[in-house]
C-alpha positions as CSV (number, residue, x, y, z in Angstrom):
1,X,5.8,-18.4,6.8
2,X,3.1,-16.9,9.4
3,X,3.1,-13.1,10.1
4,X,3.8,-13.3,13.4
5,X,7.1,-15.6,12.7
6,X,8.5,-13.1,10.3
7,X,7.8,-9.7,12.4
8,X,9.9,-12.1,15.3
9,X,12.5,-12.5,12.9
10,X,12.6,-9.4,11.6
11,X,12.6,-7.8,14.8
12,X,15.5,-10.4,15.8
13,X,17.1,-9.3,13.3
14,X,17.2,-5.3,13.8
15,X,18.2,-6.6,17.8
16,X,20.9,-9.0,16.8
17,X,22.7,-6.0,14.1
18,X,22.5,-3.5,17.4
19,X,23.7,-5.5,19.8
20,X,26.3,-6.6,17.1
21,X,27.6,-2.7,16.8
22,X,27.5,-2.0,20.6
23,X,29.3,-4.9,21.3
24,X,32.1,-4.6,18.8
25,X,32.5,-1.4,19.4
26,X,33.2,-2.0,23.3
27,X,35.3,-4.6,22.6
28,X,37.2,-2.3,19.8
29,X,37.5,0.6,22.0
30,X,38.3,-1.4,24.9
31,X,41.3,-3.2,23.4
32,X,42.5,0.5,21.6
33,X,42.8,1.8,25.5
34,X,44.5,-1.3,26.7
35,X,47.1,-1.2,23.9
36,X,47.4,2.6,23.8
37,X,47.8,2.2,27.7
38,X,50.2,-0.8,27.7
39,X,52.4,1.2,24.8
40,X,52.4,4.6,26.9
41,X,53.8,2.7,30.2
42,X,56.4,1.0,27.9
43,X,57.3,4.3,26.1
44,X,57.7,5.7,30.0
45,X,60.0,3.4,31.1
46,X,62.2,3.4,27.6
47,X,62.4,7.0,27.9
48,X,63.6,6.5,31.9
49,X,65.9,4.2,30.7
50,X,67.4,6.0,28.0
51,X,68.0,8.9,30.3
52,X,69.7,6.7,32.8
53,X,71.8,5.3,29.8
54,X,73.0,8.9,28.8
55,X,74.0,9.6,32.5
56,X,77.4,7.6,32.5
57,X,78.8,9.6,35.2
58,X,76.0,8.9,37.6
59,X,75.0,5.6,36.9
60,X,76.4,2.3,36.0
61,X,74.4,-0.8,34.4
62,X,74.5,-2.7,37.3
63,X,72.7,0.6,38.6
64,X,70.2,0.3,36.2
65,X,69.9,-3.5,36.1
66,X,68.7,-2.9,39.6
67,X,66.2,-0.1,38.9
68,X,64.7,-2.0,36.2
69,X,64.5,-4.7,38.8
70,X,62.5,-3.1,40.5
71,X,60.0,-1.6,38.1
72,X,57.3,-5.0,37.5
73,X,54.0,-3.3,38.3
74,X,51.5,-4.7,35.5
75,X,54.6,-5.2,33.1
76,X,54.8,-9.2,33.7
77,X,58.6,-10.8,31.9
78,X,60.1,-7.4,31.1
79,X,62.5,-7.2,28.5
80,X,64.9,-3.7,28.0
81,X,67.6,-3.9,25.3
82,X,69.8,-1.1,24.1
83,X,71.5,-0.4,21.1
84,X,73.5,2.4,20.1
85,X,74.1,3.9,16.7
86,X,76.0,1.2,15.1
87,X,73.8,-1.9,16.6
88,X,75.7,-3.2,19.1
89,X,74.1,-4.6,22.2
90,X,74.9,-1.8,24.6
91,X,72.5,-3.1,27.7
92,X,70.0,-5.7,28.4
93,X,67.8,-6.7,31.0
94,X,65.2,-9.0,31.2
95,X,63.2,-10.2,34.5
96,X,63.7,-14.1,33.6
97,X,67.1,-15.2,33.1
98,X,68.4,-15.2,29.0
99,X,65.2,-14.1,28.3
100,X,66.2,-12.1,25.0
101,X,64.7,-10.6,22.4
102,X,65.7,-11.0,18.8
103,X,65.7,-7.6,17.0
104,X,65.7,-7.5,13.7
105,X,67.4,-4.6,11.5
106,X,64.4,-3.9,10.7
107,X,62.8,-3.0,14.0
108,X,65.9,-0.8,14.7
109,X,65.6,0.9,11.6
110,X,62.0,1.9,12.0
111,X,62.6,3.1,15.1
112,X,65.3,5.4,13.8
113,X,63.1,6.2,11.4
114,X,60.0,6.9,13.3
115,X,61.2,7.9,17.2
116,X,59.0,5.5,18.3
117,X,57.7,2.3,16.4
118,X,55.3,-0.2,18.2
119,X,55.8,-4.3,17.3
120,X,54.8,-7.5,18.9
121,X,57.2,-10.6,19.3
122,X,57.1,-13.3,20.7
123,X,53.8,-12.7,22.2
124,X,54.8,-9.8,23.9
125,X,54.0,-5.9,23.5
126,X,57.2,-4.1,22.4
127,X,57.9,-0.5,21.5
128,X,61.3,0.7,20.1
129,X,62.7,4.1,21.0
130,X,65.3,6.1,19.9
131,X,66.8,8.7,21.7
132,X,69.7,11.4,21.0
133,X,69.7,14.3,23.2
134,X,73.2,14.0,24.3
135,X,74.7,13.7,20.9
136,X,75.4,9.8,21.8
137,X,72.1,8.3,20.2
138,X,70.8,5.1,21.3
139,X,67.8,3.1,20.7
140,X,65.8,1.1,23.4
141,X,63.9,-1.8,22.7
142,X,61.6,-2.7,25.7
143,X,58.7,-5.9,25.9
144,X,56.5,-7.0,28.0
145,X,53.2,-9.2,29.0
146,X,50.3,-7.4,29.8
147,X,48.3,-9.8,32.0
148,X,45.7,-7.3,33.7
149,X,45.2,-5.8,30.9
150,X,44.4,-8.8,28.8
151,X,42.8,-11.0,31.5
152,X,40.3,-7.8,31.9
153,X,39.8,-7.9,28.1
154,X,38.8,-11.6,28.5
155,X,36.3,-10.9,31.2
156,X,34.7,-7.8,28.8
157,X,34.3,-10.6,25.8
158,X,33.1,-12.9,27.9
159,X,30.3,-10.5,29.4
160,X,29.8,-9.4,25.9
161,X,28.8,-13.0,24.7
162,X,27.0,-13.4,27.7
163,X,24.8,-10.2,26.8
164,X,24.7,-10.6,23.4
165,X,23.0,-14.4,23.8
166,X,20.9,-13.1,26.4
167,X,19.7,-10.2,24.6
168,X,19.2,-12.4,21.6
169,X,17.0,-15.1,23.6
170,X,14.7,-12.5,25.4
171,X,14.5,-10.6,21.9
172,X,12.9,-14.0,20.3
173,X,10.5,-14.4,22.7
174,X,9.7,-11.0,23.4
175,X,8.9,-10.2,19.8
176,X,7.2,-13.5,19.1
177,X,4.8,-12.6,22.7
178,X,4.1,-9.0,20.7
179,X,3.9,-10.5,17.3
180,X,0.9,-12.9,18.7
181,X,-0.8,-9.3,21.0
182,X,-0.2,-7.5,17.8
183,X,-2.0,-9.6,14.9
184,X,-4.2,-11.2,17.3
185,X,-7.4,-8.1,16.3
186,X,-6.6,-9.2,12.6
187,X,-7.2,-12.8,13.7
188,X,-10.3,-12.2,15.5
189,X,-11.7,-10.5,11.7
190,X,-10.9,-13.3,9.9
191,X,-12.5,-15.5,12.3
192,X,-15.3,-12.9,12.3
193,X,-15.5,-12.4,8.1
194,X,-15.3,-16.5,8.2
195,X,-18.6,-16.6,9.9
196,X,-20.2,-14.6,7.5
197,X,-22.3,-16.2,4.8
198,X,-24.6,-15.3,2.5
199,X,-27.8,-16.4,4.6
200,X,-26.5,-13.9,7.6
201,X,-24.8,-10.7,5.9
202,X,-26.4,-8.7,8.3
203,X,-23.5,-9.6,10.8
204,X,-21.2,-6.9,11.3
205,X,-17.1,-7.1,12.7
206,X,-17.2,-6.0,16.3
207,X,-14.2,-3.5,16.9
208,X,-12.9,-1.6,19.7
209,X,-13.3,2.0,18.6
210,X,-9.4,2.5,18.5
211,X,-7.0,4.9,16.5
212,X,-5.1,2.2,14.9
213,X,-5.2,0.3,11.7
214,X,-7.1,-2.5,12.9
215,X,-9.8,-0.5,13.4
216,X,-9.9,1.2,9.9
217,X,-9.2,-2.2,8.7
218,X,-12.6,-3.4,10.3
219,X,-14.7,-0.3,9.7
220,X,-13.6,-0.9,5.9
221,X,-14.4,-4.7,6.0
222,X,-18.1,-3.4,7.5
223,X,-18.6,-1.2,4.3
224,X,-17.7,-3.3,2.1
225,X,-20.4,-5.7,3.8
226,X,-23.0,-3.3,3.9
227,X,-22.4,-3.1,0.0
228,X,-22.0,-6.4,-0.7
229,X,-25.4,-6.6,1.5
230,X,-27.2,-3.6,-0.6
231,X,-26.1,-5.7,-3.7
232,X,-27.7,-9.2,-2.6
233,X,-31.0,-7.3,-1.7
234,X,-31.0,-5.2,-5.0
235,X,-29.9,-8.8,-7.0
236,X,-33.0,-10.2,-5.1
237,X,-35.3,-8.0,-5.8
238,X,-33.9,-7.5,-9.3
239,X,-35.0,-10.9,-9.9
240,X,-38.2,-11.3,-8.4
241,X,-39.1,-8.4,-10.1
242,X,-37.6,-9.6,-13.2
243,X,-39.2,-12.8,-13.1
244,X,-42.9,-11.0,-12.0
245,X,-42.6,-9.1,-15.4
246,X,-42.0,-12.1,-17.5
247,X,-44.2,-14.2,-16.1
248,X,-47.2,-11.5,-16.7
249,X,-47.2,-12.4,-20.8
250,X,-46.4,-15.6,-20.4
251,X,-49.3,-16.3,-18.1
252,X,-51.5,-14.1,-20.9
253,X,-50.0,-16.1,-23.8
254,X,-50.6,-19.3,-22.0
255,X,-54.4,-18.0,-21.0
256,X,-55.2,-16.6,-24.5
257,X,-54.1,-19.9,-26.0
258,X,-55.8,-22.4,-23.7
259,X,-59.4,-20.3,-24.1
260,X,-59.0,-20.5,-28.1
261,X,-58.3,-23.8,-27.9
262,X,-61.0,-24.9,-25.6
263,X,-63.8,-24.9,-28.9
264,X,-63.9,-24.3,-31.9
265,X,-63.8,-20.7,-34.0
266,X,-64.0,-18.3,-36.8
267,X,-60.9,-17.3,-38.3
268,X,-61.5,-13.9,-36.6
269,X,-61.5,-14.9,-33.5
270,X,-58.5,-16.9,-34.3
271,X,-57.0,-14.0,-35.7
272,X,-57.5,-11.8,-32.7
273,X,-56.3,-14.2,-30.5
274,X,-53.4,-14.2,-32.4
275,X,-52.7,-10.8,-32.6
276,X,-53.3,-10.4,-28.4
277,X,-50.4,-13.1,-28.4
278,X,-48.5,-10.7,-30.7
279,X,-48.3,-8.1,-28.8
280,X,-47.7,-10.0,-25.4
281,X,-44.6,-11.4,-27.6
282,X,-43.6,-7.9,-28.6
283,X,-44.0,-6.9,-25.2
284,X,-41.4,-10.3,-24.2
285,X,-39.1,-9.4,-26.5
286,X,-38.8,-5.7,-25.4
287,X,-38.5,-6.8,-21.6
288,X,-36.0,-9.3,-22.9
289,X,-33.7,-7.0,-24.6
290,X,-33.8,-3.9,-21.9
291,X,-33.1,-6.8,-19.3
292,X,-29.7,-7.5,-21.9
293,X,-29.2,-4.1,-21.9
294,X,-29.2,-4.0,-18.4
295,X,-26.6,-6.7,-18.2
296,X,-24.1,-5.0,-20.3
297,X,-24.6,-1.8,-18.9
298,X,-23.7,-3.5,-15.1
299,X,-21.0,-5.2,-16.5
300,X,-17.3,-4.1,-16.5
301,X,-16.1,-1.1,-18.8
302,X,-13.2,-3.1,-19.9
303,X,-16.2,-5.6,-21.8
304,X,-17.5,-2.4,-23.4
305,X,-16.3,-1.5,-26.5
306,X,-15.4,2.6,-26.7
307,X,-14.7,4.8,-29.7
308,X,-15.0,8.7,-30.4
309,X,-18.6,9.7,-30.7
310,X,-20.5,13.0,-31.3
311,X,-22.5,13.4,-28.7
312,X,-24.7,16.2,-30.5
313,X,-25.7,13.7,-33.7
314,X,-27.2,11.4,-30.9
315,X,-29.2,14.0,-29.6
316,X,-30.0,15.1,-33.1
317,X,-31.4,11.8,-33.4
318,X,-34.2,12.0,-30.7
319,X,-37.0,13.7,-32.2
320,X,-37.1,11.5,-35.2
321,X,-36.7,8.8,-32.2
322,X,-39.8,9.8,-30.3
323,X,-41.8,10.4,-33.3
324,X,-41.5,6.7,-34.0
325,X,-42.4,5.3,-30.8
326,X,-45.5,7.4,-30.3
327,X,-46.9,10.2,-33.1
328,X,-47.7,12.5,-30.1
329,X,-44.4,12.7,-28.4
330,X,-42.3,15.6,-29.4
331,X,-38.8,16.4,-28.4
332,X,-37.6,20.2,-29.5
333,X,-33.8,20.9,-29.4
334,X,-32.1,24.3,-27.7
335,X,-28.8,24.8,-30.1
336,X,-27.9,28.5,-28.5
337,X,-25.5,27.3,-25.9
338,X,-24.3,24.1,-28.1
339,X,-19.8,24.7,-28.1
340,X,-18.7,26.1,-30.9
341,X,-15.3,23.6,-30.7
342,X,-15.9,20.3,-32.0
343,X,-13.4,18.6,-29.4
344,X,-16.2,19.8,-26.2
345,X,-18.7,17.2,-28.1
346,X,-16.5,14.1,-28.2
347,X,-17.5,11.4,-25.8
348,X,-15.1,8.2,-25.4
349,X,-18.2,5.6,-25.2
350,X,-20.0,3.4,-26.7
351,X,-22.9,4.5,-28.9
352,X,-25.6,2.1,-28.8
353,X,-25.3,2.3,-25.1
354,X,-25.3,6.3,-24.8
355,X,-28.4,6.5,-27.5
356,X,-30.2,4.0,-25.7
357,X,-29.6,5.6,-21.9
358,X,-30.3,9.6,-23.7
359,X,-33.5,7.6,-25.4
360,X,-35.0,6.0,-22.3
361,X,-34.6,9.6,-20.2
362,X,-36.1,11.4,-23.3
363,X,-38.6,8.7,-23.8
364,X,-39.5,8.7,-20.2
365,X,-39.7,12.7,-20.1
366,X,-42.4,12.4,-23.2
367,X,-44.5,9.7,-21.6
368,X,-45.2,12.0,-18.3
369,X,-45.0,15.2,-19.9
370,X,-48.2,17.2,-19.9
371,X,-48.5,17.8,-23.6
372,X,-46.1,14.8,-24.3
373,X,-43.3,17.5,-25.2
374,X,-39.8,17.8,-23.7
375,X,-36.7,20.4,-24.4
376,X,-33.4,19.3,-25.1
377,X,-30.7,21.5,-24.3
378,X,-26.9,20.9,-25.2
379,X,-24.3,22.6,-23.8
380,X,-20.4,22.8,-22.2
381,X,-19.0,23.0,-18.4
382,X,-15.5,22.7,-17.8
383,X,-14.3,19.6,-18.9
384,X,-17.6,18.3,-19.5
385,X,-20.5,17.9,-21.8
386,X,-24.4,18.3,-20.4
387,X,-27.4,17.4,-21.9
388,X,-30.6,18.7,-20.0
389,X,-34.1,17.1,-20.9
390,X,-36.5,18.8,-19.6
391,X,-40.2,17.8,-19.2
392,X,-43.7,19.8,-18.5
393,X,-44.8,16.9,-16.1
394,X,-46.3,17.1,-12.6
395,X,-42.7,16.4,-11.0
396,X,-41.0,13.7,-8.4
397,X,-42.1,14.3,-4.7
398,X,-38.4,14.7,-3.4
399,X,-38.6,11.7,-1.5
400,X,-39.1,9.4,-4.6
401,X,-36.0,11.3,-6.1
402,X,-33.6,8.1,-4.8
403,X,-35.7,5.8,-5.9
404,X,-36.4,6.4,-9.5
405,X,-33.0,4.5,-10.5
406,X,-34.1,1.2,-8.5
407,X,-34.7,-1.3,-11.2
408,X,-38.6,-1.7,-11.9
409,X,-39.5,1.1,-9.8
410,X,-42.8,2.5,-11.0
411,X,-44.5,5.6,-9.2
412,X,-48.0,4.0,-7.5
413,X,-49.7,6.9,-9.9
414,X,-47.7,5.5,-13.1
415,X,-48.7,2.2,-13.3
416,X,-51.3,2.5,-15.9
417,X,-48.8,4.0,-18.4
418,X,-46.6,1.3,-20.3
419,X,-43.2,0.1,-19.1
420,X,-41.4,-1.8,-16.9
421,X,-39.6,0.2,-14.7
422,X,-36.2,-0.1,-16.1
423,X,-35.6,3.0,-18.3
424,X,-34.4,4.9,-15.8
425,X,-31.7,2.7,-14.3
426,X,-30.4,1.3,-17.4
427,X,-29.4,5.0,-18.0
428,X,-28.2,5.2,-15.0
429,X,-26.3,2.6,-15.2
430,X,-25.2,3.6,-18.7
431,X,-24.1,6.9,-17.7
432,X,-22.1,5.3,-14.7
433,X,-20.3,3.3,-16.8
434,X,-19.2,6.4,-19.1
435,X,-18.0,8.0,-15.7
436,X,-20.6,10.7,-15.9
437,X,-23.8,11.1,-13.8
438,X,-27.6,11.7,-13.6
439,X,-28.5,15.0,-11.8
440,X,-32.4,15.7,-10.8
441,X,-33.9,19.0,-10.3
442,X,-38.1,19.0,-10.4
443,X,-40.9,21.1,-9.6
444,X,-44.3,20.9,-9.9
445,X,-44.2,22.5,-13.4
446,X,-41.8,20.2,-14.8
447,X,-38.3,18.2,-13.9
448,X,-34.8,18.1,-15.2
449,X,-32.6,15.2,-16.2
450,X,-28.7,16.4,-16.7
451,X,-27.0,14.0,-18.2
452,X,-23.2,15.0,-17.6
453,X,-20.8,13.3,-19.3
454,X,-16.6,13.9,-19.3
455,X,-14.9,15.3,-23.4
456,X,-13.4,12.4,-25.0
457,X,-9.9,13.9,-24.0
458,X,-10.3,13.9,-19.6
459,X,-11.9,10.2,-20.2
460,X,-9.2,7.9,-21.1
């Protein structure tokens, strides 16, 4: 069912259950007042009669018949019977001729009971009343039609329903009108996100700057473009980039192979041919598994598998680390502000991941360093676990800080050292994924990776 049919309904709804309770409740307190009413003037003229009935010596029943007579203002077929203490019919009256009313004992004994007990028969509105001043007791039973009184309670239902409907109709087509006025921005952003594609993400929802929730609703639609945007461009580049790299030993391989085979040679030749194509392979397979890396690392934690890890026996593991990638690269470790509790080096991660991302910064921190030496330095903050590598080199002009984590980034005065650019951000990526982060601080007498990462027991 559309949105707009069910806020109509719903809003219907609230209407109908409103108009529901106001009406009812006229009509209820209405018909209270016009029996309450009714009941008072026929309590009135039973307690007139009575009187008159305990005045023997001033007035006769043909008296009174002829009082009562005249009495038919709003009391329409008037019916006065009197009984006294034994039951017995003591007077009657009724303004259409035999028009009696048959009392039960039970009526008379209520009203005995009670002074006053209200009934219906026949149609009519009747009250009984007993009455004893004069030591003679007699009990009155008086009926009537109230015409005015209902005939005006038939008008009131009548206007009611005629409200009610009315009130109903106008509701349904007022709230369908505001239903339409009130969805119709959220319309206008679908038809807007619909004519985005992926050849024109630079479109944008247009928005009238408004304190509502259409307008958060399309200023969060237009960041969540301008990421999804950022993340086409960086997928784009990723891969031209990506592809550039592998294409530069392929193309060698492909060169080196087509020379050799263009005459005839010596083994040697052969054999350094051979081992040029080695190394362009070596280099292949490198590129190839940091690009997997890479993959895994963007990937979603839930793919990841996580155990307990010691974050201290990876970074234990890096000079031995260094030493095997290059004889001059030399990585000391700072142990005076390592935690003396064991639970403030847990990490909840996963440890190929974590020794490859602290191995690439420490790796990266060797190949620029001045004399190829960095410092490691392990310590606690809070609820977290830092590890600062810290390099000699001749540091990151600020404005390069941002740009150090793009995938195959490579400083224009860096290019003749070995890589690919992607050390970097696969730690960053790394680190990101263990819900820690990358903090740079550099001079021009060294720089500072923090690697911070969250204890094993604030990371679930």
């Amino acid at each position: 069912m559309p949105v707009k049919l069910r806020i109509t309904l719903f809003f219907t709804l609230i209407v109908f259950l409103i108009l529901s309770i106001v009406c009812i409740s006229i009509y209820y307190i209405s018909y209270e007042n016009r029996e309450r009413n009714f009941r008072t003037r026929l309590t009135n003229r039973a307690v007139t009669t009575a009187r008159l009935l305990s005045q023997t010596d001033i007035f006769n029943q043909a008296l009174l018949q002829k009082i009562d007579a005249s009495t038919t203002v709003a009391m329409l077929d008037k019916t006065m019977q009197a009984y006294d203490s034994n039951g017995v019919l003591i007077y009657s009256y009724s303004d259409k001729t035999n028009d009696t009313i048959s009392v039960s004992q039970k009526i008379l004994d209520e009203t005995r009971k009670k002074n006053n007990y209200f009934f219906t028969i026949n149609k009519k509105d009747g009250i009984g009343y007993y009455f004893s001043d004069n030591g003679n007791p007699v009990t009155i039973i008086t009926a009537a039609y109230d015409p005015e009184g209902r005939k005006n309670l038939q008008q009131l239902s009548f206007v009611l329903w005629l409200c009610f409907l009315t009130g109903i109709i106008i509701t349904v087509g007022v709230g369908y009108f505001f239903s339409q006025r009130l969805l119709a921005p959220v319309r206008k952003i679908a038809d807007d996100v619909n004519a985005i594609t992926a050849q024109s993400l630079a479109k944008r929802i247009k928005y009238e700057k408004r304190k509502d929730e259409w307008t958060y609703l399309a200023q969060t639609l237009n960041i969540l473009l301008n990421r999804l945007e950022e993340s086409f461009d960086t997928q784009g580049r990723f891969i031209a980039n990506a592809s550039h790299e592998l294409s530069t030993p392929l193309t060698s391989i492909f060169s080196q192979l087509e020379v050799s085979l263009q005459k005839d040679r010596d083994a040697a030749a052969y054999r350094a041919v051979m081992q040029s194509v080695l190394e362009d392979v070596h280099q292949l397979i490198r590129l190839t598994q940091t690009l997997l890396q890479f993959a895994q690392a963007s990937g979603r934690p839930g793919g990841v598998e996580l155990q307990l890890i010691r974050i201290d026996e990876i970074v234990m593991r890096m000079p031995h680390e260094m030493t095997k990638l290059d004889k001059r690269y030399q990585a000391r470790i700072n142990f005076n502000n390592l935690p003396v509790e064991e639970d403030k080096l847990l990490v909840l991660g996963n440890e190929d991941l974590l020794s490859s991302a602290i191995k690439n910064i420490v790796h990266n921190a060797c190949k620029y360093s001045a004399d190829h030496a960095v410092l490691l330095e392990l310590s606690a903050i809070q609820n977290a676990v830092c590890i600062a590598v810290t390099d000699k080199g001749p540091g990151i002009p600020h404005e390069k800080l941002q740009l150090i984590f793009e995938p195959f980034y490579r400083a224009d005065q860096h290019h003749r050292e070995p890589g690919f650019g992607l050390g970097l951000p696969l730690a960053s990526k790394i680190i990101k994924l263990h819900k820690g982060e990358i903090k740079v601080t550099t001079s021009t007498q060294g720089t500072t990776f923090t690697i911070i990462l969250p204890i094993a027991m604030f990371n679930s």
